[in-house]
N, C-alpha and C positions, 0 to 999 in steps of 0.2 A: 531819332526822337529821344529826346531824356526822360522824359515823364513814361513809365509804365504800369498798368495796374498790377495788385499784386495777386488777385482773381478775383473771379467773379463771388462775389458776396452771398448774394440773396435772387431768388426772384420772385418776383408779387406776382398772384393771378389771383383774377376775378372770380369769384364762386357764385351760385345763386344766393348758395344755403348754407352760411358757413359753420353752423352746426354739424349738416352732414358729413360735409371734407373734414373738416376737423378731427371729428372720429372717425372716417373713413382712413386717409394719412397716419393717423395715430397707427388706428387696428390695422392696417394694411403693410406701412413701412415702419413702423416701430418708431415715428416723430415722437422727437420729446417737444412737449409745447413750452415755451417762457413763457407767454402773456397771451389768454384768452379773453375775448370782449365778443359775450353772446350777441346775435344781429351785428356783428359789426366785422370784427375780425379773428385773426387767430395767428401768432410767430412761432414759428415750429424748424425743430432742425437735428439732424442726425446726430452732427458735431455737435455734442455740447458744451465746446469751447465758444464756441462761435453761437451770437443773439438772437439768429432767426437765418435761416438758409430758404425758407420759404413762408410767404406773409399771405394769407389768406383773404381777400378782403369783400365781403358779402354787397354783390349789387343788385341783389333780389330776387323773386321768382318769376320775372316774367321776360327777364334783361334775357336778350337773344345771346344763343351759341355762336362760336367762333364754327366757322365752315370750313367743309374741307379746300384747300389751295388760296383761301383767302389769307392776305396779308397779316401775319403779326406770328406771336412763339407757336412752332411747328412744335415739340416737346421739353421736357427738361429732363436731366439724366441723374441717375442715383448712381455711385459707383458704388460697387460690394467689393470685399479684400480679397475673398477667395473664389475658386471655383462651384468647391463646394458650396460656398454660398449662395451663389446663383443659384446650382443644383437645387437647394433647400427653397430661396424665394418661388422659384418655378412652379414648386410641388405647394406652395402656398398661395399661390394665384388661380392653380385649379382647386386646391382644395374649397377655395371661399367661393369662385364658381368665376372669378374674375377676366371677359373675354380677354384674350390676346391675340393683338392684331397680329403680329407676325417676331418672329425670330432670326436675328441678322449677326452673320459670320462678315464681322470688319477685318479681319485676317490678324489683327495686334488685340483684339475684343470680339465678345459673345454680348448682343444687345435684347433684352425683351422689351416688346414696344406694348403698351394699350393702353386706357385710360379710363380718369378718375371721373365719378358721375357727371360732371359737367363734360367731358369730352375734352377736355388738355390732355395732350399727348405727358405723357410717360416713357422714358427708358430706364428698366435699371441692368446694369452690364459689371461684367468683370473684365478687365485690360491685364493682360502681361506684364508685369515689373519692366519699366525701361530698358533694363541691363539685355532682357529676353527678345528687344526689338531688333526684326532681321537688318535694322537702319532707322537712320533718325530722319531722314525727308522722305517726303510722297508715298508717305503712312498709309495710303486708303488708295492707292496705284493698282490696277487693274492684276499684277501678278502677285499682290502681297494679300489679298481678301479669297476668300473660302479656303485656306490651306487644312480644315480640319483639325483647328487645335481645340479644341473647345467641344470633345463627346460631353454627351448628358442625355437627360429624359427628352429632348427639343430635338433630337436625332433627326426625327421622320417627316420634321416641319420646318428647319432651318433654311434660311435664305439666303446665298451668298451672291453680291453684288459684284461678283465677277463678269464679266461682259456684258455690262452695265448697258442696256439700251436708251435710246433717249425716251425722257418720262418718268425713269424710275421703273418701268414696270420689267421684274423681274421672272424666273422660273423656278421654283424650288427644286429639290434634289428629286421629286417627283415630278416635276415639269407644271405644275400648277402654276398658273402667274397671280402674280399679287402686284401692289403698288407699297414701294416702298418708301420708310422715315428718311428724312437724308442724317 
């Protein structure tokens, strides 16, 4: 194929209240916003090189949630530059009181998964610089995930999708099962 994108741009999700996300996004990941339109919308984006990495767009309070295993965005992912950054958002999501579904050793990335009032999945993760990858295919291959590169405060609750059963549903390093983000 000759045509390929150069990435992924943006993603739009539906809010009830885009008031709330708005400032929830802001105060929570540090969104700088371009262009707010109270009752309507909100373009907000980490990079502020780039117009909007995420478009808020308000369709009411009474518009039904997205279910769990029903068809449409399973999450969207924040990447952080360092560890310690992770480290620090982590301690920022308990401190605001923020559930977290669970914590995933990708064996190349450390991922924290939970979500924004409306219930859209969330990940924000740190990945290895390229150069640090043990190889460049089958990234997320059953011997390359939970190697333990990735200590922090997530220690005791970390979930590594190594023998991956079908479902997803996992056992954490205490043997608790959960069900996990792909």
């Amino acid at each position: 194929m000759s045509f390929r994108p150069k990435y992924l741009a943006h993603v739009n999700v539906y809010v009830r209240d885009v008031e709330r996300s708005h400032a929830w996004y802001a105060d929570l990941l540090g969104l700088h916003t371009y262009d707010y339109r109270p009752g309507r919308a909100a373009f907000m984006s980490a990079d502020e090189d780039q117009s909007h990495e995420l478009a808020l767009m308000q369709v009411g309070a009474d518009a039904p949630l997205q279910g769990q295993g029903q068809v449409g965005l399973n999450h969207m992912a924040w990447r952080v530059e360092t560890l310690d950054d992770l480290k620090e958002f982590y301690g920022r999501l308990k401190d605001k009181g923020v559930p977290i579904g669970t914590v995933v050793d990708h064996g190349i990335s450390l991922g924290i998964y939970f979500r924004d009032p409306d219930g859209n999945g969330i990940e924000v993760y740190y990945e290895l610089p390229r150069a640090q990858w043990p190889r460049q295919e089958r990234l997320f291959a059953a011997d390359m995930v939970g190697r333990g590169l990735f200590p922090g405060p997530w220690d005791a609750v970390v979930v590594s999708r190594l023998g991956a059963a079908a479902g997803g549903v996992q056992a954490d390093r205490q043997g608790r099962r959960s069900q996990l983000p792909l």
